[in-house]
KELUM-747031 format. One line per field, with one value per residue (C-alpha): residue number from 1; residue in three letters; x, y, z. Coordinates in Angstrom, 2 decimals. Example, Ala and Ser with C-alpha at 12.3 -4.5 7.8 and 13.67 -1.06 7.14 Angstrom:
REM KELUM-747031
nulo	[1;2]
drenlo	[ALA;SER]
x	[12.30;13.67]
y	[-4.50;-1.06]
z	[7.80;7.14]
***
This chain:
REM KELUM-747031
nulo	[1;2;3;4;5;6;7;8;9;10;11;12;13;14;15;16;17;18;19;20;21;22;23;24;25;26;27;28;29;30;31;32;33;34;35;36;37;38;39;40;41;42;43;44;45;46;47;48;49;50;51;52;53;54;55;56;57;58;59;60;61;62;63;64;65;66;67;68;69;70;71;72;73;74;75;76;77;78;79;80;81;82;83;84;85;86;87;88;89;90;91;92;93;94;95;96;97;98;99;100;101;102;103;104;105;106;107;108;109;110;111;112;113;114;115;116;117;118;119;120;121;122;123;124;125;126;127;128;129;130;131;132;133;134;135;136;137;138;139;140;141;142;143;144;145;146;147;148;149;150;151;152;153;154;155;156;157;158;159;160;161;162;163;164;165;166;167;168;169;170;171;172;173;174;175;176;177;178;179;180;181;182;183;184;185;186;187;188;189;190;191;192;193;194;195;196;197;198;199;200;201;202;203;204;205;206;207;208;209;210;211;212;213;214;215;216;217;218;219;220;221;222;223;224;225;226;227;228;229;230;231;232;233;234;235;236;237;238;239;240;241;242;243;244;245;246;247;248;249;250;251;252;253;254;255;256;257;258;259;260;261;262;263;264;265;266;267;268;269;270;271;272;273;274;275;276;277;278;279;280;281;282;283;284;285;286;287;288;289;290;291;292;293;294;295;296;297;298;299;300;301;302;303;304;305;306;307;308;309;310;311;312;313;314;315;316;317;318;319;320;321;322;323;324;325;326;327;328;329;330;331;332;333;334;335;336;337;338;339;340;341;342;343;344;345;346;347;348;349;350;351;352;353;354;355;356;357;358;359;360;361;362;363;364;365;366;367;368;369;370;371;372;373;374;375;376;377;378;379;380;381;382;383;384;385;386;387;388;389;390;391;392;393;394;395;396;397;398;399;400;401;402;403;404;405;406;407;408;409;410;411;412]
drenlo	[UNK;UNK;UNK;UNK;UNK;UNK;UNK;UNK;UNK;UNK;UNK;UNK;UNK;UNK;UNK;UNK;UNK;UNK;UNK;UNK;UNK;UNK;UNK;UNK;UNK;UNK;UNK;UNK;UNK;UNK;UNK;UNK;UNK;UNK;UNK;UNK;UNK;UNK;UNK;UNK;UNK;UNK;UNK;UNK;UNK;UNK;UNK;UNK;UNK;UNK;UNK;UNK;UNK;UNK;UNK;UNK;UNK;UNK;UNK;UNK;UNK;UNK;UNK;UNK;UNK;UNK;UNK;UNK;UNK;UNK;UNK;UNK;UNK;UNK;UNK;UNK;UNK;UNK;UNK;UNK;UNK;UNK;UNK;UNK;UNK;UNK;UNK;UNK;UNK;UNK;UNK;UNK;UNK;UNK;UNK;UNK;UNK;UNK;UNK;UNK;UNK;UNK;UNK;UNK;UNK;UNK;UNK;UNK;UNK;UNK;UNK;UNK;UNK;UNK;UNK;UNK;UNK;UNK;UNK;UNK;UNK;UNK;UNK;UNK;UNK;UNK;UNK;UNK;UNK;UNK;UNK;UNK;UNK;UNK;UNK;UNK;UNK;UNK;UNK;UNK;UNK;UNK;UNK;UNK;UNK;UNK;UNK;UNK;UNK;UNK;UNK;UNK;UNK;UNK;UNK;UNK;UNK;UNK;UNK;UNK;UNK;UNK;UNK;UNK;UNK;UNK;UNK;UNK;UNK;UNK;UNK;UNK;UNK;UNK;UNK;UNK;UNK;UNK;UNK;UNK;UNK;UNK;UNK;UNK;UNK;UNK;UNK;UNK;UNK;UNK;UNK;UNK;UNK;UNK;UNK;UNK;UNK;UNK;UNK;UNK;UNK;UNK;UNK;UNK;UNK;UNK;UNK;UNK;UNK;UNK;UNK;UNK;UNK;UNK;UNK;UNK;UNK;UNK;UNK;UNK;UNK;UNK;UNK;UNK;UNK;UNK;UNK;UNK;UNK;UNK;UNK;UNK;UNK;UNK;UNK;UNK;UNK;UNK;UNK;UNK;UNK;UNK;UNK;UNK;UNK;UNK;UNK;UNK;UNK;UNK;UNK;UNK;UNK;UNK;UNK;UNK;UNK;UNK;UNK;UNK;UNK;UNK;UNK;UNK;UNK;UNK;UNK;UNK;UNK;UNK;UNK;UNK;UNK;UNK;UNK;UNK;UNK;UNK;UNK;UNK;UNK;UNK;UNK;UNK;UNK;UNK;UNK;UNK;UNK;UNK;UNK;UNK;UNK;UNK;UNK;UNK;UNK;UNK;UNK;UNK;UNK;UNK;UNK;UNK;UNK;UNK;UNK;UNK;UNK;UNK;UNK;UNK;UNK;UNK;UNK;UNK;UNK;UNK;UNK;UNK;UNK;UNK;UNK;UNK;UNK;UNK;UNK;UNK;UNK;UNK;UNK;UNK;UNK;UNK;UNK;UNK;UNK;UNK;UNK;UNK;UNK;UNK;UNK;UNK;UNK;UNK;UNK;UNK;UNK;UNK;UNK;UNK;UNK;UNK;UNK;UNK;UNK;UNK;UNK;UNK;UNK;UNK;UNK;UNK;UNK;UNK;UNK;UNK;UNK;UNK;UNK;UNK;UNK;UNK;UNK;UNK;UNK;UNK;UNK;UNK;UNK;UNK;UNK;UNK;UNK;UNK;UNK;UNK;UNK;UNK;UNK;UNK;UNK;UNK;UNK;UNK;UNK;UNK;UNK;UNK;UNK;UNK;UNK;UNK;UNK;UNK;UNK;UNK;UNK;UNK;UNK;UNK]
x	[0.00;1.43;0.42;0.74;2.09;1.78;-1.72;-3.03;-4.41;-4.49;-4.67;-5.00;-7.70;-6.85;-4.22;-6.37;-7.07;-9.09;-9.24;-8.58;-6.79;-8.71;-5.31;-4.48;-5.88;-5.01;-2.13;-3.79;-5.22;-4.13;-5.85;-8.60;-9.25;-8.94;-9.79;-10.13;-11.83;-12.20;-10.49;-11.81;-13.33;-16.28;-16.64;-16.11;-15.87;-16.42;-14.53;-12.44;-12.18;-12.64;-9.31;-9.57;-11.09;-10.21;-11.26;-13.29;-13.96;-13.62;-14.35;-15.32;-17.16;-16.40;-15.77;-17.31;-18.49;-21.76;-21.61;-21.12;-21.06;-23.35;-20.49;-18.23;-18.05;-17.51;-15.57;-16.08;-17.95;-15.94;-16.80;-18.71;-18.61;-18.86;-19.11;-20.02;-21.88;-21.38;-21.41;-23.26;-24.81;-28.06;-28.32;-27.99;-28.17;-30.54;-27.66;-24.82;-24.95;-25.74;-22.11;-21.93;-23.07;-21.24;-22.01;-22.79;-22.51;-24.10;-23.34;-24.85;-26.11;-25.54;-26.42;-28.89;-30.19;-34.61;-35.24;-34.43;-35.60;-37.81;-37.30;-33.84;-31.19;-31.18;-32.43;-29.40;-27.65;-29.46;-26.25;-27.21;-26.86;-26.11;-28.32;-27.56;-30.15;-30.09;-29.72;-30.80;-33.92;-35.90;-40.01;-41.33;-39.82;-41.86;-43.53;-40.95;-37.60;-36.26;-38.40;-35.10;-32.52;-33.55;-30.35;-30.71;-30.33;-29.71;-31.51;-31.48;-33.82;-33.55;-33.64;-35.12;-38.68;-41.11;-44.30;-45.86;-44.68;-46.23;-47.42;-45.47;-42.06;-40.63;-42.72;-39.47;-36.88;-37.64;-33.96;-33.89;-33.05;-32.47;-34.58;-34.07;-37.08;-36.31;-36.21;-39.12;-42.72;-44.49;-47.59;-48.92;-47.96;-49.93;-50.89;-49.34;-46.08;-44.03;-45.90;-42.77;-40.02;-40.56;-35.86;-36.65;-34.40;-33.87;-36.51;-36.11;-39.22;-38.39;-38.80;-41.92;-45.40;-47.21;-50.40;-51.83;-50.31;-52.56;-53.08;-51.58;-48.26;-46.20;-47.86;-45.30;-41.83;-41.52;-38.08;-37.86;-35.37;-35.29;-37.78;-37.75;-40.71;-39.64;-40.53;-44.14;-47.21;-48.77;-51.86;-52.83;-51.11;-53.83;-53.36;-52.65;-49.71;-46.99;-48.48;-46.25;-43.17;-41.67;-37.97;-38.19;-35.39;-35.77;-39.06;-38.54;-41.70;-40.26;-41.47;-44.95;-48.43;-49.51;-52.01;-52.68;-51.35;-53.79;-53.16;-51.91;-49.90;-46.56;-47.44;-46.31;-43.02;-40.92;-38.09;-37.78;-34.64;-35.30;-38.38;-38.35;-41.90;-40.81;-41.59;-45.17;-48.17;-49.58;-51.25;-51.76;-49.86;-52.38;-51.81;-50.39;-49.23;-46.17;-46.65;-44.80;-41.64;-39.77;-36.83;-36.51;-33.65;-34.40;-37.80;-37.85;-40.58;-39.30;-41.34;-44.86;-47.77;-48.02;-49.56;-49.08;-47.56;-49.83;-48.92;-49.45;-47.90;-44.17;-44.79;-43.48;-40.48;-38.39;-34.94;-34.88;-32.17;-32.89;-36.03;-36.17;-39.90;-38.32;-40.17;-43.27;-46.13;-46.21;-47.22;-47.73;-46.10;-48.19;-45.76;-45.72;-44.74;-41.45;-41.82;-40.88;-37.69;-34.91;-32.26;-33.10;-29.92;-30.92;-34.44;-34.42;-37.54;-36.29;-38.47;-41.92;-43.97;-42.42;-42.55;-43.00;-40.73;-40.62;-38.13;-39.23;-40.86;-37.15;-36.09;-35.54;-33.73;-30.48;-28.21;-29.79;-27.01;-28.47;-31.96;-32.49;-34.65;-33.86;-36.36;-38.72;-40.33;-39.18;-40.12;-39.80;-37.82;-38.18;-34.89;-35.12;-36.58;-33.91;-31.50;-31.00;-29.64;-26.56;-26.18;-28.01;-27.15;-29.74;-29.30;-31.50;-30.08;-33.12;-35.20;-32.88;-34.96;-32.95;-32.17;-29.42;-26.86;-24.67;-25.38;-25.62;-23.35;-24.81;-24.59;-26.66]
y	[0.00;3.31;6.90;9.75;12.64;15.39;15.61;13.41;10.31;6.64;5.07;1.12;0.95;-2.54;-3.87;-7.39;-6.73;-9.21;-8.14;-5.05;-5.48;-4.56;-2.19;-0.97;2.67;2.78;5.56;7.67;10.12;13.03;11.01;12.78;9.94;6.44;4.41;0.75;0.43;-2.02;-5.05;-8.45;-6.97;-8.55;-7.43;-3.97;-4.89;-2.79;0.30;-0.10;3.48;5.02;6.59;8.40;11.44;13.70;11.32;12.99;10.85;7.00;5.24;1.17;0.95;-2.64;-5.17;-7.89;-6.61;-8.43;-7.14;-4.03;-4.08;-1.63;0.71;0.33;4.45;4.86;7.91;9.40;12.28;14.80;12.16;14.17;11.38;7.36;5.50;1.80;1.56;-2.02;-4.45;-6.87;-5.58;-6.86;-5.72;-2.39;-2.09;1.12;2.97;2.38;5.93;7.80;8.86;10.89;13.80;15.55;13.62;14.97;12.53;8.68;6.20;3.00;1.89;-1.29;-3.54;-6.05;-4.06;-4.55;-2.61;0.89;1.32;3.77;5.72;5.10;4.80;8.81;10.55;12.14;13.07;16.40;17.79;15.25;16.43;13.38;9.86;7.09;4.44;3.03;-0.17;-1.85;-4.37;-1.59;-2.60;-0.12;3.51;4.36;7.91;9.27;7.93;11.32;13.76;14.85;14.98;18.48;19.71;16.75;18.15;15.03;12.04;9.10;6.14;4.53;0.41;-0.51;-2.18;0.48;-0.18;3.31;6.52;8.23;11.89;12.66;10.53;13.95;16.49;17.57;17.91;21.49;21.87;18.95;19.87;16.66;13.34;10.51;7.24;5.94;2.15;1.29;-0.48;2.93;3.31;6.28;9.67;10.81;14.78;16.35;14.34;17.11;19.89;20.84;20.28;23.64;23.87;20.73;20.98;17.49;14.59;11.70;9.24;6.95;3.42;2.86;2.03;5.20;5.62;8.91;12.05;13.89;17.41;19.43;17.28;19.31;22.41;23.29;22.42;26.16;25.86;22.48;22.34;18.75;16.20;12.48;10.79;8.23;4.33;4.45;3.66;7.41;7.48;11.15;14.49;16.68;20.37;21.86;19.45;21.48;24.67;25.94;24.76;28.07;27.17;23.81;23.34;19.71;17.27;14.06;11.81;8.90;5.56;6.04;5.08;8.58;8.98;12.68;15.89;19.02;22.06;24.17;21.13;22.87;26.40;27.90;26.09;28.89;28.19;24.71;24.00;20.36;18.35;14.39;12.41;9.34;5.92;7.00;6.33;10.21;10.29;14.16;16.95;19.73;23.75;25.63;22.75;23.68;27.33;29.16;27.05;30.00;28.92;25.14;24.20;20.45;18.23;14.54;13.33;9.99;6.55;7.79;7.34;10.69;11.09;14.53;18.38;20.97;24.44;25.94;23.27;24.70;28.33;29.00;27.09;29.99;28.70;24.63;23.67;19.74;18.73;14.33;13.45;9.73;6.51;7.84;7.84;11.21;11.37;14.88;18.39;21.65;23.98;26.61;23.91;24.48;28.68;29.75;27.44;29.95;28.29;24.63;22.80;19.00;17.39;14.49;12.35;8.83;5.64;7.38;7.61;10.56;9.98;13.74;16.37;19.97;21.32;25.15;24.15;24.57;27.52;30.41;27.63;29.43;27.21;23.79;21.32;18.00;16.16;12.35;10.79;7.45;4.78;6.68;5.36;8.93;9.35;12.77;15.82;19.55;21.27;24.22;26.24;26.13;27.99;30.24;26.92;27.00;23.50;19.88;16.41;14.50;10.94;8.41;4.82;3.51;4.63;7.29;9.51;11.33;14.81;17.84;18.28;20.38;23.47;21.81;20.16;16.90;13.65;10.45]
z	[0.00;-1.13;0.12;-1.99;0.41;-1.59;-2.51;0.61;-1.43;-1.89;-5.30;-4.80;-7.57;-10.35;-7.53;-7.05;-3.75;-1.92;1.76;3.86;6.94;10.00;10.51;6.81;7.62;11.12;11.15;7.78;9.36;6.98;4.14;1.96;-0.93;-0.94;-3.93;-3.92;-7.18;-9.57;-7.23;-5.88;-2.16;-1.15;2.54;3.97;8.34;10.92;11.78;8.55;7.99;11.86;11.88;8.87;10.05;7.24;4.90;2.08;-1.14;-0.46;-4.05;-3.66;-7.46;-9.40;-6.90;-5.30;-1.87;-0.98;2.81;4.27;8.37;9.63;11.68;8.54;7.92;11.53;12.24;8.25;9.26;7.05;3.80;0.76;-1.77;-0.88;-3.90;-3.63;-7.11;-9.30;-6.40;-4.97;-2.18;-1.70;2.37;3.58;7.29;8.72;10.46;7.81;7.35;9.97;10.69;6.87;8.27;5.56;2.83;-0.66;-3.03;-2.73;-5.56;-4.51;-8.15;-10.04;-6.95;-5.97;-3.41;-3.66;-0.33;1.30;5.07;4.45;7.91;9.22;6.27;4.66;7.78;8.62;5.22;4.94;2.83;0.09;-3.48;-5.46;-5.18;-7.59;-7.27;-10.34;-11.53;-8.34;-7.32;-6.29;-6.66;-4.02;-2.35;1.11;0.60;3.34;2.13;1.02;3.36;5.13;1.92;1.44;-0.23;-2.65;-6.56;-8.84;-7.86;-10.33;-10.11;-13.26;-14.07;-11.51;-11.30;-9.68;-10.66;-9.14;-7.21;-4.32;-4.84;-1.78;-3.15;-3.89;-1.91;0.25;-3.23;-3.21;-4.31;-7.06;-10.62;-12.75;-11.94;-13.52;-13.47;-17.16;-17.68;-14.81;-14.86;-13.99;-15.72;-14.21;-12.51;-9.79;-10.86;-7.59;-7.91;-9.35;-6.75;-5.24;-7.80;-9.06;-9.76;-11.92;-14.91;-16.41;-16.24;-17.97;-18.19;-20.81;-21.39;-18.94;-19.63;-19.12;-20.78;-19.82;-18.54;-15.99;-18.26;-14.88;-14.44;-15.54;-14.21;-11.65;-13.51;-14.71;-14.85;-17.17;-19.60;-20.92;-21.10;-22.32;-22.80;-25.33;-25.20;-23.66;-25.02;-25.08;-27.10;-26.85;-25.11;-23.70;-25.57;-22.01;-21.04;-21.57;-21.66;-18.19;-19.90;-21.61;-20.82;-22.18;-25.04;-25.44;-25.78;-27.00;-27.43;-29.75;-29.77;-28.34;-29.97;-30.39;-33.24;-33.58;-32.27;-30.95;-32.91;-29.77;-27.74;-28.36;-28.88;-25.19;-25.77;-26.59;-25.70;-27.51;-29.83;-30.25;-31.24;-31.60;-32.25;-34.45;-34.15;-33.56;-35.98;-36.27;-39.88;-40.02;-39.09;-38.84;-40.23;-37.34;-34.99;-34.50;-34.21;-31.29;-31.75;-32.83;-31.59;-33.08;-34.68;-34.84;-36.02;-35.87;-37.50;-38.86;-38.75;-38.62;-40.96;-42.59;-45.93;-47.26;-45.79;-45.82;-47.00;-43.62;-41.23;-41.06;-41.24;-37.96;-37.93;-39.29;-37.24;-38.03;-40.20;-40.09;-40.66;-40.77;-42.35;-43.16;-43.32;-43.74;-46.44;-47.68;-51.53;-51.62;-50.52;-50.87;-52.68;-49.94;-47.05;-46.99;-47.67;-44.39;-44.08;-44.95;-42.78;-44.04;-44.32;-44.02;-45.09;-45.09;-46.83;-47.32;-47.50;-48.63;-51.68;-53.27;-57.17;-58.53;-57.29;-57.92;-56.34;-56.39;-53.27;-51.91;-54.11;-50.79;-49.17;-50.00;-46.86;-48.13;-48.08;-48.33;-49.18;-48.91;-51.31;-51.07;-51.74;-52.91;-56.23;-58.25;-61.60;-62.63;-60.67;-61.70;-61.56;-63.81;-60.64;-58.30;-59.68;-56.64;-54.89;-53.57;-53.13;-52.99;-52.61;-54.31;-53.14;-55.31;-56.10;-56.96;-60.56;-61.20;-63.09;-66.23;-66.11;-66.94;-63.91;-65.31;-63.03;-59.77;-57.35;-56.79;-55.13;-56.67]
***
């Protein structure tokens, strides 16, 4: 065992270590980090650490340990960060951490843990910021398990196999600003849930089975700048769902069985710079859906089951520069759909059942750099319009239709 003097530390982490000596920390009192990752442990005993009293990070990730003694961070009480994440812990005792008093930072993901006393176990780490729960056994959380992490900011629940949440899971998290719950069983959100989460800045719900979204969830997350909704089975957003998000910049809703969108759903969004809804089955796109988005620079729109573009359904989208309307079954375009698209530089309308295109429908699109129109069944393409164009890549291996390139810069 070495100690580095100079900067107070202990690096023992891929040294095959398979024990720790009841003594090994005994005269290390001047120690701020010890890391013991990625070795063979698979018990941490009793008062293993107790003379380390300046002890700040202590990193036990990628080993083995299946038990931790209940008075094994005895005497840690300056610790901020105590990571014991990719074990096999499947036991935590209710005290273990009751002498952290200090502690800001709590990895205990990737384990086999399926229970958390609800009462005991985070009562006293009130300077919590950082909780990684993920990736544990986790089918239930008691309504009080966080009431006295008040400092708590990141919190991250995901992979585990909750079923539900409380309305009062997160009632004390006034200070929490990114939650993570993806990869769960949930299939519904109470409406209050969120009541008190008003710092919320990230929340990712993806890949759960939610169904319906009460129309006031989100009423309180004012300050909600990402959020994932991908990989449910949505069927319809109520107009008013989102209407209290105005700092929202991302809202991805991919892989869902949403059918239609409510002219009006997205319009408060004003701050929004990206926009995914593929993988869905929406047939229309109606005129002034996405109005408001002012500021969106991305639209997803891939793997749906649209059948044409009307001329008034992009008029608002004066900032997006890649617009993805692939694997769809659009026939037709109206010719002003794409008027208000000055900064277009990427469409991209692959797999659909394009066969006549005229491009003046893209002649303002002075920045266009690329369009994808492969697999489509093209027969005939206008090009005589476009001679404001810059430049396009044309990409069509299939039924190459014949016409004069001589002017243009393209790609086939």
């Amino acid at each position: 065992m070495t100690e580095n003097n100079n900067n107070n530390r202990i690096q023992l982490s891929y040294s095959n270590l398979k024990s720790i000596n009841f003594s090994a920390f005994i005269h290390l009192d001047q120690v701020e980090l010890i890391d013991l990752s990625d070795n063979h442990l698979t018990q941490i005993e009793r008062d293993t650490f107790i003379n380390c009293e300046n002890l700040k990070r202590l990193f036990l990730p990628h080993n083995s340990i299946n038990f931790v003694h209940d008075n094994a961070f005895n005497g840690l009480g300056n610790v901020q960060t105590l990571n014991l994440s990719h074990n096999k812990i499947l036991y935590l005792g209710n005290s273990i951490f009751q002498p952290l008093t200090n502690i800001q930072n709590l990895y205990l993901s990737q384990n086999i843990i399926a229970k958390l006393h609800p009462n005991v176990l985070l009562s006293n780490l009130t300077n919590l910021v950082t909780l990684g729960l993920s990736g544990l056994k986790l089918e239930t959380l008691d309504q009080n398990i966080f009431e006295n992490c008040l400092s708590l900011a990141e919190l991250n629940l995901s992979s585990n196999k909750l079923k539900s949440l409380d309305k009062n899971l997160f009632a004390c998290l006034s200070k929490l600003k990114s939650l993570s719950v993806k990869n769960n069983l949930i299939t519904n959100l109470p409406v209050d849930l969120f009541r008190n989460t008003k710092k919320l800045k990230f929340l990712n719900l993806r890949n759960n089975r939610l169904e319906v979204l009460d129309s006031s969830l989100f009423q309180n997350l004012n300050n909600l700048e990402e959020l994932n909704l991908d990989n449910n089975q949505l069927s319809l957003l109520d107009k008013i769902l989102f209407q209290d998000l105005r700092k929202l910049e991302t809202l991805r809703l991919d892989n869902n069985n949403l059918t239609r969108l409510e002219v009006g759903l997205f319009e408060a969004l004003e701050s929004l710079a990206y926009l995914s809804i593929s993988a869905n089955k929406i047939k229309h796109l109606g005129d002034g859906l996405f109005n408001g988005l002012n500021k969106l620079t991305i639209l997803n729109l891939n793997d749906n089951q649209i059948e044409s573009i009307e001329s008034m359904v992009f008029s608002d989208l004066s900032e997006v520069i890649d617009l993805s309307l692939a694997e769809n079954r659009i026939e037709f375009f109206d010719e002003k759909a794409f008027k208000n698209l000055k900064y277009l530089e990427s469409l991209d309308l692959r797999t659909n059942r394009l066969r006549n295109i005229k491009l003046e429908l893209f002649e303002k699109m002075e920045r266009m750099i690329e369009i994808y129109l492969v697999n489509n069944p093209i027969e005939t393409i206008e090009i005589n319009q476009i001679s404001k164009l810059k430049k396009i890549y044309i990409r069509i291996p299939f039924n190459k239709p014949k016409f004069n390139l001589k002017m243009y810069n393209y790609n086939i």
